[in-house]
DOZAMAR-472258 format. One record per residue: residue in one letter; x, y, z of N, C-alpha, C, O, CB in turn. Coordinates in steps of 0.02 Angstrom, whole numbers, padded with zeros to 5 digits, always signed. Glycine has a CB too. Example, Ala and Ser with C-alpha at 12.3 -4.5 7.8 and 13.67 -1.06 7.14 Angstrom:
<rs>
A+00660-00284+00390+00615-00225+00390+00660-00165+00390+00712-00166+00423+00565-00224+00452;S+00642-00112+00354+00684-00053+00357+00645+00002+00394+00670+00057+00402+00704-00030+00286;
</rs>
This chain:
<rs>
X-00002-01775+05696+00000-01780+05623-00032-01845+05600-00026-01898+05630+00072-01776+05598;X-00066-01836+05544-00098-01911+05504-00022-01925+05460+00031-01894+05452-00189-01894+05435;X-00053-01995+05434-00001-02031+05382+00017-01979+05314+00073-01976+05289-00042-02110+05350;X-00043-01939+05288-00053-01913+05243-00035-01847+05244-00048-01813+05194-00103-01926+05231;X-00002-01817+05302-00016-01727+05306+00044-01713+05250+00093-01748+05238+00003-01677+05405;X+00023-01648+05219+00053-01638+05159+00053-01656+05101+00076-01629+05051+00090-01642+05163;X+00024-01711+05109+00014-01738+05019-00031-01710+04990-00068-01678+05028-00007-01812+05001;X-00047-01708+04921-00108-01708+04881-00115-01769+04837-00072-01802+04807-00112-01648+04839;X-00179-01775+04841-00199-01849+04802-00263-01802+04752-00296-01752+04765-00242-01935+04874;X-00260-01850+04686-00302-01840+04643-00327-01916+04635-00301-01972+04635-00273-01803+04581;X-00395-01887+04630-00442-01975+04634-00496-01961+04569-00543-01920+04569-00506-01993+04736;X-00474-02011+04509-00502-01999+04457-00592-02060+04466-00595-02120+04480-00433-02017+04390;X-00645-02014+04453-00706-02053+04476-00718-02044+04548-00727-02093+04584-00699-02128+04462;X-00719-01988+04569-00733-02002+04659-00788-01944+04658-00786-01899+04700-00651-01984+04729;X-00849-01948+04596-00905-01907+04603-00962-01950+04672-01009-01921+04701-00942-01900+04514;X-00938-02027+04682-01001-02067+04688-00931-02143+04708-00871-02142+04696-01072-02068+04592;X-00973-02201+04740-00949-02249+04761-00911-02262+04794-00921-02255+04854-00942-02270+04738;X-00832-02293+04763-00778-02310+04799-00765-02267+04791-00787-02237+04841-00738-02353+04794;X-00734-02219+04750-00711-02159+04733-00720-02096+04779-00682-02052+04800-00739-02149+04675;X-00772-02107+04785-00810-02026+04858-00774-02073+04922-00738-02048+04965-00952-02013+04878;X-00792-02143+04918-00764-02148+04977-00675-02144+05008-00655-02129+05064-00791-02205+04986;X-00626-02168+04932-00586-02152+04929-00552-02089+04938-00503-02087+04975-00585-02172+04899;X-00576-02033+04906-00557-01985+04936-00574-01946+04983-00553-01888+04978-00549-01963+04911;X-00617-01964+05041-00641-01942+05092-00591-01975+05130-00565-01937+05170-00710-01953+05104;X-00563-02045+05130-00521-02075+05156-00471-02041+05168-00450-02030+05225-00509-02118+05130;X-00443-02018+05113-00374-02001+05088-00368-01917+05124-00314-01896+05146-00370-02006+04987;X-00447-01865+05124-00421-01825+05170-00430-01811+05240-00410-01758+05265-00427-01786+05149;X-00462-01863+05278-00456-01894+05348-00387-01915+05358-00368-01924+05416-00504-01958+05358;X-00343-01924+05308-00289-01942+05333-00233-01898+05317-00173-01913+05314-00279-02001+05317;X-00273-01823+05305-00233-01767+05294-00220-01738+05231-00209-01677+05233-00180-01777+05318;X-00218-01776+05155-00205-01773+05101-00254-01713+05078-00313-01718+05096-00208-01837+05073;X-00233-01653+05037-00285-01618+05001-00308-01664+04957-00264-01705+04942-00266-01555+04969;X-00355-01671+04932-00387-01689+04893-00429-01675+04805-00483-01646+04811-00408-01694+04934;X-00416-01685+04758-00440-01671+04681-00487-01704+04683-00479-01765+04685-00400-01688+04620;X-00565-01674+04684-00623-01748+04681-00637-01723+04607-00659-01668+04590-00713-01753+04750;X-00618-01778+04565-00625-01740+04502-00668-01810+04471-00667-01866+04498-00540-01708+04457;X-00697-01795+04420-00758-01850+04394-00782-01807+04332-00766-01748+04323-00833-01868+04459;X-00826-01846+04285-00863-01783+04231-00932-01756+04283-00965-01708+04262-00901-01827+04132;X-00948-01781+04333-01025-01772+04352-01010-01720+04405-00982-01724+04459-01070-01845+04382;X-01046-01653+04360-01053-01580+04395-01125-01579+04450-01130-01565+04510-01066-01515+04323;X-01173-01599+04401-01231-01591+04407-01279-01651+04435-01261-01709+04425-01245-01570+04350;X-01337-01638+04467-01365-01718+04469-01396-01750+04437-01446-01717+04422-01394-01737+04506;X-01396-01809+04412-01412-01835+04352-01447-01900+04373-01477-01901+04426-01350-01843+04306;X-01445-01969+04322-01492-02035+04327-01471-02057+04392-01509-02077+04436-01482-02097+04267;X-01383-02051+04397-01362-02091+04455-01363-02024+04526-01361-01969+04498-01271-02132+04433;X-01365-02020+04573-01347-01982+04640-01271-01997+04625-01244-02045+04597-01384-02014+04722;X-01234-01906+04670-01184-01887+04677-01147-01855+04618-01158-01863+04558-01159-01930+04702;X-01093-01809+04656-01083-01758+04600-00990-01738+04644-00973-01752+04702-01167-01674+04597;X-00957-01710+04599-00891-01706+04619-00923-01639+04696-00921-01640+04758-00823-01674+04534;X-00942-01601+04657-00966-01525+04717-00998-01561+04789-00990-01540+04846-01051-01461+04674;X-01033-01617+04767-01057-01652+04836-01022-01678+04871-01048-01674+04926-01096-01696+04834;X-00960-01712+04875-00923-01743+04885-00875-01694+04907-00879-01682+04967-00915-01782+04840;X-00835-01664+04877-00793-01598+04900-00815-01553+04943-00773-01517+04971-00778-01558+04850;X-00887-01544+04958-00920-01499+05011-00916-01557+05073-00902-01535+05128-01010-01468+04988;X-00929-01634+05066-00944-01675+05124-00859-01682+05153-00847-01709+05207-00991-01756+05100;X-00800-01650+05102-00739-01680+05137-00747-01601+05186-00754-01599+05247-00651-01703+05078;X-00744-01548+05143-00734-01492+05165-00772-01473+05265-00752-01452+05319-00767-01449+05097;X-00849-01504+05227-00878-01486+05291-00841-01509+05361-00832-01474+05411-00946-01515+05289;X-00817-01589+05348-00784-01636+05401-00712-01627+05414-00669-01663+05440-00792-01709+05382;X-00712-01562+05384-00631-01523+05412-00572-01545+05354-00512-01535+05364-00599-01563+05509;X-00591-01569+05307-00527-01595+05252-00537-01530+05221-00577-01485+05233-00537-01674+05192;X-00477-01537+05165-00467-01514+05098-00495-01538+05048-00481-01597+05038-00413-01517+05081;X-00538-01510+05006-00528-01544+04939-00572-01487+04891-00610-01441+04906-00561-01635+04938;X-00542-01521+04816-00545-01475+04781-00603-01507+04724-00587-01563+04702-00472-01452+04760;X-00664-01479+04698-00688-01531+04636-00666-01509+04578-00664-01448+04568-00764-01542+04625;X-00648-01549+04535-00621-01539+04468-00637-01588+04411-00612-01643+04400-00553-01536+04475;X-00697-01546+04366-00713-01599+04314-00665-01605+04265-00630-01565+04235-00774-01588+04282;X-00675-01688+04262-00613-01721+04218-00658-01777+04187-00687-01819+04221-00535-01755+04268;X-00662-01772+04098-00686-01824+04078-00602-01879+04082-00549-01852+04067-00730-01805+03997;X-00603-01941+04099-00550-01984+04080-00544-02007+04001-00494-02032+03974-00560-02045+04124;X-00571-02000+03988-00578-02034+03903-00554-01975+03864-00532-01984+03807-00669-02059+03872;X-00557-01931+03884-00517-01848+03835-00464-01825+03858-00467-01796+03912-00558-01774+03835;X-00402-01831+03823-00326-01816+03834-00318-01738+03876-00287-01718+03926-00286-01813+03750;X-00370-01708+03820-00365-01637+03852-00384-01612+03929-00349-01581+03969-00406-01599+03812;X-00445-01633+03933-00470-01664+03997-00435-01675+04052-00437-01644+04105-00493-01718+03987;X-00395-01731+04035-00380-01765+04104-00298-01726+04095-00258-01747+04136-00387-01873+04109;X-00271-01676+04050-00202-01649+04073-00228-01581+04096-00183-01548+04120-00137-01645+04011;X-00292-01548+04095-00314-01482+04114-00341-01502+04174-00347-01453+04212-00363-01443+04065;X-00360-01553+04198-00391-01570+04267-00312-01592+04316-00315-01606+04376-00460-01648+04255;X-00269-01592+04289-00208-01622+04324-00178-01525+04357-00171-01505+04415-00137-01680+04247;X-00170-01491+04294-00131-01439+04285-00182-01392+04353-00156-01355+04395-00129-01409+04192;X-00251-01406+04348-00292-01376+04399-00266-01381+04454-00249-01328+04481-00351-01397+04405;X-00256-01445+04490-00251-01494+04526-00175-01461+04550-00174-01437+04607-00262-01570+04488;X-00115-01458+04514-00062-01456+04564-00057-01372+04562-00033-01341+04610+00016-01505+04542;X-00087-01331+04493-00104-01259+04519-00132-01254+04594-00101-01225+04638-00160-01228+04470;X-00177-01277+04602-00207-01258+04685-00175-01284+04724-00190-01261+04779-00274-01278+04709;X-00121-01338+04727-00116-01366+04796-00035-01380+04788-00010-01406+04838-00171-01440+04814;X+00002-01369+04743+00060-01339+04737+00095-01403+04698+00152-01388+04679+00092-01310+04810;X+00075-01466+04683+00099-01525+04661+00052-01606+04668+00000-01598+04699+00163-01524+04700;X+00059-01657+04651+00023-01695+04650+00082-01744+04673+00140-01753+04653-00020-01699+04591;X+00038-01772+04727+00102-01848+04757+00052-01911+04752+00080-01966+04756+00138-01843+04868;X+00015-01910+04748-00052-01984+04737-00103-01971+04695-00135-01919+04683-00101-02005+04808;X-00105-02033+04669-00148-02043+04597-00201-02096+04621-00185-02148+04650-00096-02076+04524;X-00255-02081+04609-00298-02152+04616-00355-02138+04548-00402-02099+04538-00347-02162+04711;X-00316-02198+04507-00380-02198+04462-00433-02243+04461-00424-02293+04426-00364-02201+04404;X-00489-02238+04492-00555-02264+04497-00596-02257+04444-00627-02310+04444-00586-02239+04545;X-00619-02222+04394-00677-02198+04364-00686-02271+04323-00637-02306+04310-00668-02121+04317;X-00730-02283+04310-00750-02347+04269-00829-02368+04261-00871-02360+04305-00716-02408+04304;X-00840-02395+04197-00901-02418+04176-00913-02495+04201-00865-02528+04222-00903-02411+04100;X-00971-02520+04199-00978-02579+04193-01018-02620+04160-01078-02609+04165-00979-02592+04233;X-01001-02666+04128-01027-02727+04091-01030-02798+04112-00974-02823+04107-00993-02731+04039;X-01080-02845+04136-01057-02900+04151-01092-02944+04115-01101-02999+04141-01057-02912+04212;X-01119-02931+04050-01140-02974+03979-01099-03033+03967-01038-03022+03968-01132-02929+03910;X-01122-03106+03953-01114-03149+03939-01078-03113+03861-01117-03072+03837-01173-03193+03951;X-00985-03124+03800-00972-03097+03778-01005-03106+03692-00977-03075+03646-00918-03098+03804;X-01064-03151+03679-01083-03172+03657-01162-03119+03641-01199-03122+03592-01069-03231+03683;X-01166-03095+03675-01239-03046+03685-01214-02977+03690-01251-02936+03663-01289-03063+03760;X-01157-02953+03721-01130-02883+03719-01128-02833+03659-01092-02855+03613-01068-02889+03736;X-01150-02785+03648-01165-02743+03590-01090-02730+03603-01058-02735+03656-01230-02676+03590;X-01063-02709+03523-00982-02672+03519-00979-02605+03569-00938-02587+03611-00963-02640+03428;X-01031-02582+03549-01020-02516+03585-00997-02509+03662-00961-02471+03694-01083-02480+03579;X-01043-02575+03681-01050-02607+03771-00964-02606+03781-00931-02578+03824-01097-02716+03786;X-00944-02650+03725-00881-02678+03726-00808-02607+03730-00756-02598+03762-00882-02730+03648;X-00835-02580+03692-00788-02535+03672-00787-02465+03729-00740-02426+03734-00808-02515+03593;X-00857-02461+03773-00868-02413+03813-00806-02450+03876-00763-02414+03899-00960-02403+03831;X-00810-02498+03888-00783-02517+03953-00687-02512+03934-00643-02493+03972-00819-02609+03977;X-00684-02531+03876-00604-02514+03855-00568-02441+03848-00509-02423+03845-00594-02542+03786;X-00630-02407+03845-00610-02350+03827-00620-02297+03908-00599-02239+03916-00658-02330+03753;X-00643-02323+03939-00658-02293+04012-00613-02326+04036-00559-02298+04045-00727-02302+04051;X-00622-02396+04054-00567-02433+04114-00503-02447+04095-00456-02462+04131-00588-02502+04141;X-00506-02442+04020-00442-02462+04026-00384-02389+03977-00323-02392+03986-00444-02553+03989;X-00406-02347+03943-00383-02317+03902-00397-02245+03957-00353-02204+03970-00417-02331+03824;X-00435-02244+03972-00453-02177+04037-00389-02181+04081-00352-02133+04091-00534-02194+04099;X-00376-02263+04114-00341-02269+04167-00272-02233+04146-00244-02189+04178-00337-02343+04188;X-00247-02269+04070-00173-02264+04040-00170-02185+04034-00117-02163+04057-00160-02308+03958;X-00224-02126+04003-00249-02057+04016-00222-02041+04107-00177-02010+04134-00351-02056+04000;X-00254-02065+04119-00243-02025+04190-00171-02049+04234-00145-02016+04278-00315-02044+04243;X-00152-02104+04212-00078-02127+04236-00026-02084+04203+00013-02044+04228-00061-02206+04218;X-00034-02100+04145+00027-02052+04091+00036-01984+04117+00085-01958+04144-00002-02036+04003;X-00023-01963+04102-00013-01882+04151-00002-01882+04226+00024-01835+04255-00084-01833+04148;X-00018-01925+04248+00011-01911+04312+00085-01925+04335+00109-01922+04391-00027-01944+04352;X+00109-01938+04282+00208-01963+04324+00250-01911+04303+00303-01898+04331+00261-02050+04286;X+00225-01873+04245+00271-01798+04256+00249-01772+04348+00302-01760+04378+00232-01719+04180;X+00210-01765+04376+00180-01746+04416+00229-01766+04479+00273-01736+04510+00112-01769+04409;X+00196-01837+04482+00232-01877+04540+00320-01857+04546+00354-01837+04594+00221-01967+04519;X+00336-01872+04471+00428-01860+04467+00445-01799+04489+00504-01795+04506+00466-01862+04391;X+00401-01730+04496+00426-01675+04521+00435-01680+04580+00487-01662+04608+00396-01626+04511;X+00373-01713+04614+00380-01712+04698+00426-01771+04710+00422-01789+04769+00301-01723+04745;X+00452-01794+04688+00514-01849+04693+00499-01913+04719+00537-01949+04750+00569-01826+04739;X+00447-01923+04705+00420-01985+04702+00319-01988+04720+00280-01940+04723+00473-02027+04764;X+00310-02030+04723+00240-02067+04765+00206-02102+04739+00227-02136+04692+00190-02030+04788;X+00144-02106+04759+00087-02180+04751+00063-02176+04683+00070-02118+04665+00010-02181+04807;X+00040-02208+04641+00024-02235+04600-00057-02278+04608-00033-02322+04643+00082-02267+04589;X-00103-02290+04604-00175-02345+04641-00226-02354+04589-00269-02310+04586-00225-02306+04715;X-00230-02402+04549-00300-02438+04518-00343-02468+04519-00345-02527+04504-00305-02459+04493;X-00379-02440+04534-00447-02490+04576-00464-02543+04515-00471-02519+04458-00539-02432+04602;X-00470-02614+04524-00470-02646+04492-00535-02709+04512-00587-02687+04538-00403-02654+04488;X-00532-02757+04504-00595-02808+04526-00565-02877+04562-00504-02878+04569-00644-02835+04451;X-00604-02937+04587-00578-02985+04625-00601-03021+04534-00564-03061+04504-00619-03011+04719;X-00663-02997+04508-00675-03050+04472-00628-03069+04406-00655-03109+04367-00740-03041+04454;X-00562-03047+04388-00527-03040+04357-00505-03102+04341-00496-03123+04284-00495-03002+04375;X-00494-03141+04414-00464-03195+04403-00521-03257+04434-00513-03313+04459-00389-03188+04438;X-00582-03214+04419-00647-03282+04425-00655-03317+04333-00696-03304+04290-00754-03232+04458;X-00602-03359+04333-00603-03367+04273-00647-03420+04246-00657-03425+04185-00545-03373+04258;X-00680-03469+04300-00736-03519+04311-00818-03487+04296-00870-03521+04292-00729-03545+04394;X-00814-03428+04292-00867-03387+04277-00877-03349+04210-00919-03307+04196-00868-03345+04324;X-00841-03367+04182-00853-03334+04092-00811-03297+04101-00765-03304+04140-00925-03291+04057;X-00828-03227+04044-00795-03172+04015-00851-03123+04032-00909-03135+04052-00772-03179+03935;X-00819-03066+04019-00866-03015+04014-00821-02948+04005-00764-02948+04028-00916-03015+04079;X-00834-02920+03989-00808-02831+03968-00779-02794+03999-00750-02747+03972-00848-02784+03958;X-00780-02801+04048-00777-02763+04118-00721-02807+04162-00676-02779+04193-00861-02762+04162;X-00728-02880+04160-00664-02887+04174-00604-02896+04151-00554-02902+04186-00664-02913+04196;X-00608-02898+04068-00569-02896+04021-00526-02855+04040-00467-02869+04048-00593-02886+03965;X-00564-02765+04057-00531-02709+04039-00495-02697+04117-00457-02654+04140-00585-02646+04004;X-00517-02738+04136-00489-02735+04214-00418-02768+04226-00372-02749+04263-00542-02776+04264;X-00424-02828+04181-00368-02878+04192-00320-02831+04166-00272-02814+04200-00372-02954+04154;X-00330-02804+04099-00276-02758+04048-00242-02698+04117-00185-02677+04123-00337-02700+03964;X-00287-02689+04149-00254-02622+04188-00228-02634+04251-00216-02591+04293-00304-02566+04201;X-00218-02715+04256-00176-02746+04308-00100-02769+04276-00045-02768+04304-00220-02814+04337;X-00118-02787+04213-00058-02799+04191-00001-02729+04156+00060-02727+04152-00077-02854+04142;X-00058-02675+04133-00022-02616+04153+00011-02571+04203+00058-02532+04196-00044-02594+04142;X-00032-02589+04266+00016-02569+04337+00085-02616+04343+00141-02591+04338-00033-02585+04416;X+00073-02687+04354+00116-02740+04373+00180-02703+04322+00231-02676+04344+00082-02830+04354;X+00165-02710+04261+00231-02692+04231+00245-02593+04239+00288-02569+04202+00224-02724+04136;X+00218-02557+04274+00237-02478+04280+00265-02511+04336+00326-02520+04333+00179-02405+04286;X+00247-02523+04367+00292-02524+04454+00376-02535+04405+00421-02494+04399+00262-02629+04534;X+00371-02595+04381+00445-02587+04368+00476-02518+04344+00511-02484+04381+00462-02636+04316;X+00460-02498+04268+00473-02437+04251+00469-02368+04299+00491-02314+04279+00434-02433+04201;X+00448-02374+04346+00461-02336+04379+00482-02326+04464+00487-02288+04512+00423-02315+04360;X+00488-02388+04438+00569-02377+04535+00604-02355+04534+00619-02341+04593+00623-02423+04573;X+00656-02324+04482+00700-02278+04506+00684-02214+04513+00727-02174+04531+00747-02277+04475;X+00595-02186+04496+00576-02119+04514+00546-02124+04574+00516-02073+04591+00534-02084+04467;X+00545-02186+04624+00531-02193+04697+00466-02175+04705+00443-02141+04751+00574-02152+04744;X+00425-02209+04642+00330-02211+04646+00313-02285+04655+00321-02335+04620+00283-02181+04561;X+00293-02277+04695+00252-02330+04711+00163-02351+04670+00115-02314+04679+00248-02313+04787;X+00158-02437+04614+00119-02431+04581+00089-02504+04608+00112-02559+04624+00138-02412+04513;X+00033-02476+04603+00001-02534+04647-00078-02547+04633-00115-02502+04654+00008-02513+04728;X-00112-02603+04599-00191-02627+04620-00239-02648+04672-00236-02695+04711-00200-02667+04598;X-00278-02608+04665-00338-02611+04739-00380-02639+04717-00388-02620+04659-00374-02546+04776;X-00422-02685+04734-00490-02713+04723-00545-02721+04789-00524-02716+04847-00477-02786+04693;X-00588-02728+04779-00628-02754+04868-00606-02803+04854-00569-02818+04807-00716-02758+04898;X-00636-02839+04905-00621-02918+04913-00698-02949+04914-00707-03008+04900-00573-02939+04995;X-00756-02901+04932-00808-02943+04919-00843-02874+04861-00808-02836+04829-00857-02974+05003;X-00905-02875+04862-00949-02843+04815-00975-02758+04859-01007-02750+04911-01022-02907+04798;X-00943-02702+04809-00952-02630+04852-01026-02645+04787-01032-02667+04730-00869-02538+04847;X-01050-02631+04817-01141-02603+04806-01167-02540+04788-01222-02518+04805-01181-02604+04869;X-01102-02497+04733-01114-02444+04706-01167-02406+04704-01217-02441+04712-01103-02451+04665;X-01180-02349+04696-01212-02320+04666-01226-02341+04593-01282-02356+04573-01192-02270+04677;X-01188-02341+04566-01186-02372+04477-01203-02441+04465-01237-02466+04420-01107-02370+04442;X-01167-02473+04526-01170-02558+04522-01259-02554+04551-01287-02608+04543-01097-02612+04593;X-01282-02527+04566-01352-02535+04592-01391-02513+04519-01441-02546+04507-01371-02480+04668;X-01376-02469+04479-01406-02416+04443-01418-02479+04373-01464-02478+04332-01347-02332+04432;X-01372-02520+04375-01345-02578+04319-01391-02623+04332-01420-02647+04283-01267-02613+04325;X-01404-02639+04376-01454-02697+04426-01403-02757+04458-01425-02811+04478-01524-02745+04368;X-01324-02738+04458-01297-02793+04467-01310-02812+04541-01327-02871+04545-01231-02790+04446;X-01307-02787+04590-01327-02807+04675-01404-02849+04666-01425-02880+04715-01341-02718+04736;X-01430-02848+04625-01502-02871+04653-01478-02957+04659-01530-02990+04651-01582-02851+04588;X-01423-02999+04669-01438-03053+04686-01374-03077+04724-01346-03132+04726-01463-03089+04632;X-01358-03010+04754-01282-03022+04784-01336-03051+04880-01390-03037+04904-01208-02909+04784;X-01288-03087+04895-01296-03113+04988-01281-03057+05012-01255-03016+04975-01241-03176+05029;X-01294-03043+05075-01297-02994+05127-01193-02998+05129-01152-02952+05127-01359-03028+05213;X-01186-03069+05133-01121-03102+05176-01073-03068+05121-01018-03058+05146-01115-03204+05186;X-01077-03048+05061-01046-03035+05020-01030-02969+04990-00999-02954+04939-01064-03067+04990;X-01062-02933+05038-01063-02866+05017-01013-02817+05075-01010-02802+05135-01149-02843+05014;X-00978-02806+05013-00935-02733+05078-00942-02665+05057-00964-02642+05005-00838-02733+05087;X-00912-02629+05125-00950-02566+05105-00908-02532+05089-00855-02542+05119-00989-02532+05148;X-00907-02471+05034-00834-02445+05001-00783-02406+05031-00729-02387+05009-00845-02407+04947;X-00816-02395+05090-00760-02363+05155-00709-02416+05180-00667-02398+05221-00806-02338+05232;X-00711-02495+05155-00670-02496+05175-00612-02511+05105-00556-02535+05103-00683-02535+05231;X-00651-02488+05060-00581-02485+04977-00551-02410+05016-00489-02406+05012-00633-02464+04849;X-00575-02364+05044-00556-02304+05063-00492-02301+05121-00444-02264+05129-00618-02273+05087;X-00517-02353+05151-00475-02365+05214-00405-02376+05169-00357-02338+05165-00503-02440+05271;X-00417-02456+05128-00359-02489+05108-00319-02447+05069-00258-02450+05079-00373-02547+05073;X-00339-02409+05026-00321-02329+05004-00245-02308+05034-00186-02304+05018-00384-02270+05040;X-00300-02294+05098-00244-02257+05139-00154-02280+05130-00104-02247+05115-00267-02273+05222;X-00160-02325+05140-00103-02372+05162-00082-02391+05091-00024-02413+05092-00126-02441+05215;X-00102-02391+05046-00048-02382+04980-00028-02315+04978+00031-02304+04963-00080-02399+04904;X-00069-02265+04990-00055-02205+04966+00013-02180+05012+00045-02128+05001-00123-02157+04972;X+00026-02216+05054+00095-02197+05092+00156-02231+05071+00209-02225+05101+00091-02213+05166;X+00148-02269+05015+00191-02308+04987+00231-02268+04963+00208-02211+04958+00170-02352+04946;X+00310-02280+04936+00370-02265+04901+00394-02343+04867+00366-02395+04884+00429-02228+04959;X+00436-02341+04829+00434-02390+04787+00481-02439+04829+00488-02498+04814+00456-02369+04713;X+00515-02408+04886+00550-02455+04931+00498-02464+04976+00512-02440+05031+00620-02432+04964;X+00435-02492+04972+00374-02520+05013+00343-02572+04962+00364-02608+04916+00314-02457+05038;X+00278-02557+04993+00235-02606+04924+00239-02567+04841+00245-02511+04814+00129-02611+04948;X+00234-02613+04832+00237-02603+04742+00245-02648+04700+00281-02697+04709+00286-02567+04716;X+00198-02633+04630+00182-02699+04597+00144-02758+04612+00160-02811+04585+00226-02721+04589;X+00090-02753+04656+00058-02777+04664-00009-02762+04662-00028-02705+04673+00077-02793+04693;X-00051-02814+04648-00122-02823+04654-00142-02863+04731-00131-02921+04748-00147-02870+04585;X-00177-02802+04772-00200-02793+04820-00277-02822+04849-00323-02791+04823-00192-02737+04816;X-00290-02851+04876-00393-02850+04901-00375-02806+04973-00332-02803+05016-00449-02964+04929;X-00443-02772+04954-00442-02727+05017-00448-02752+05070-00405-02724+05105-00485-02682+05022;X-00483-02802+05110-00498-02844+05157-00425-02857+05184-00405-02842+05241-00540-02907+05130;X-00386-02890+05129-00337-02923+05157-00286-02887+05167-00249-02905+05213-00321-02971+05128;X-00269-02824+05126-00229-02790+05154-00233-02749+05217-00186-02726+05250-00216-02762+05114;X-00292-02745+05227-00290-02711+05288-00292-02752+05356-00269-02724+05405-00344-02668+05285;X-00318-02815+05361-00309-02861+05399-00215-02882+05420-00187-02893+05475-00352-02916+05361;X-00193-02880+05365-00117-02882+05336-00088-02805+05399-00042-02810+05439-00114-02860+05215;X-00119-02760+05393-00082-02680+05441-00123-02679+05492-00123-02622+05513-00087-02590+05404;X-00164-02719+05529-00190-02715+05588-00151-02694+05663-00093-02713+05669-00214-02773+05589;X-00170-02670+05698-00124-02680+05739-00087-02719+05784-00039-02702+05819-00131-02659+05755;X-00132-02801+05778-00128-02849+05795-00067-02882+05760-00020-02909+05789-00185-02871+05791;X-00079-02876+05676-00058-02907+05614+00042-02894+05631+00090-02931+05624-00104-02856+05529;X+00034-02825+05653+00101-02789+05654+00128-02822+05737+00188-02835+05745+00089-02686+05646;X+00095-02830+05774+00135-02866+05849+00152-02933+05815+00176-02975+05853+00077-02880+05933;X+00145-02946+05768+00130-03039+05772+00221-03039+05745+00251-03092+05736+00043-03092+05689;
</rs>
């Protein structure tokens, strides 16, 4: 048996990036899988929920694609209702989907401004809300927000993107409380160095990242794992880097 057999996880944004890699993670480790995203088709950026759900399927997982805009109420409770229709309930949430902005806040168009609040951070509260009727049926589980390191690079300006990031750290930190006595575990993921998106490439943000600084999003997928086995009597309420948490469950980490 894996850590995961029996669960289902829904991974909001896993058409492309951390997200594909996240839930490829999640069904290597047995979990059916919701690869749900708005991207059916192929478009400016590569990857598509159907691509992704055929690459878990082919490699012997489960998974299901299911388009879900995050920013539309209707959306993201008809992509949920899909989701535990096929696979009988939902025990893990990972909301990933997100825009990015890294404009000096002085040069940012409103719209720039208002796209990243309304994806990262108003999408996230969309896809959390609906998901804890969910979780509370199956009597508990994981909770996961992929979030940023640069949140708290506060020596480096402002920008849009980590604004809406910080907001959806301080929205987990305080759900973990509200919800320990339904035995869900709520918790923030970030890399620890720079994943090199598909999107983050598409933006031009990698063109001046170091070799030394770049990780690859299999291992936000890995670190995944190991929240997604959480109950609220484990980790919870915390903001996570992937690096370190997994260094943290090594098998070394655990003899010590």
């Amino acid at each position: 048996m894996t850590v995961l057999d029996g669960k289902v996880a829904f991974v909001a944004g896993a058409s492309r990036g951390i997200g594909a890699a996240v839930a490829a993670a999640l069904a290597s480790a047995g979990a059916a899988v919701a690869v749900a995203a708005r991207t059916e088709t192929v478009g400016r950026v590569p990857g598509t929920i159907h691509d992704v759900a055929q690459s878990i399927t082919a490699a012997g997982g489960k998974a299901l694609p299911v388009a879900c805009d995050i920013t539309d109420e209707q959306s993201v409770a008809s992509a949920f209702d899909t989701t535990a229709d096929a696979f009988g309930g939902i025990d893990i949430v990972v909301a990933n989907a997100g825009v990015l902005w890294l404009g000096p806040v002085e040069s940012t168009p409103l719209k720039r401004w208002q796209l990243c609040l309304d994806v990262n951070l108003t999408g996230t509260f969309l896809v959390t809300r609906a998901a804890i009727p969910h979780l509370r049926a199956r009597g508990g589980g994981s909770l996961i927000a992929v979030t940023t390191s640069g949140v708290g690079m506060i020596d480096r300006g402002a920008n849009a993107y980590w604004v809406s990031k910080a907001a959806v750290e301080r929205l987990y930190l305080g759900l973990a409380h509200d919800l320990r006595d339904d035995d869900v575990a709520v918790n923030c993921l970030s890399p620890t160095r720079v994943v090199l998106t598909e999107g983050w490439q598409a933006a031009g943000g990698g063109r001046e990242i170091p070799p030394e600084m770049v990780e690859p999003p299999e291992t936000m997928g890995h670190a995944t794992t190991i929240l997604a086995a959480q109950r609220a009597d484990g980790i919870t309420g915390t903001v996570q880097r992937s690096e370190e948490l997994l260094a943290a469950h090594s098998p070394a980490a655990r003899r010590s």
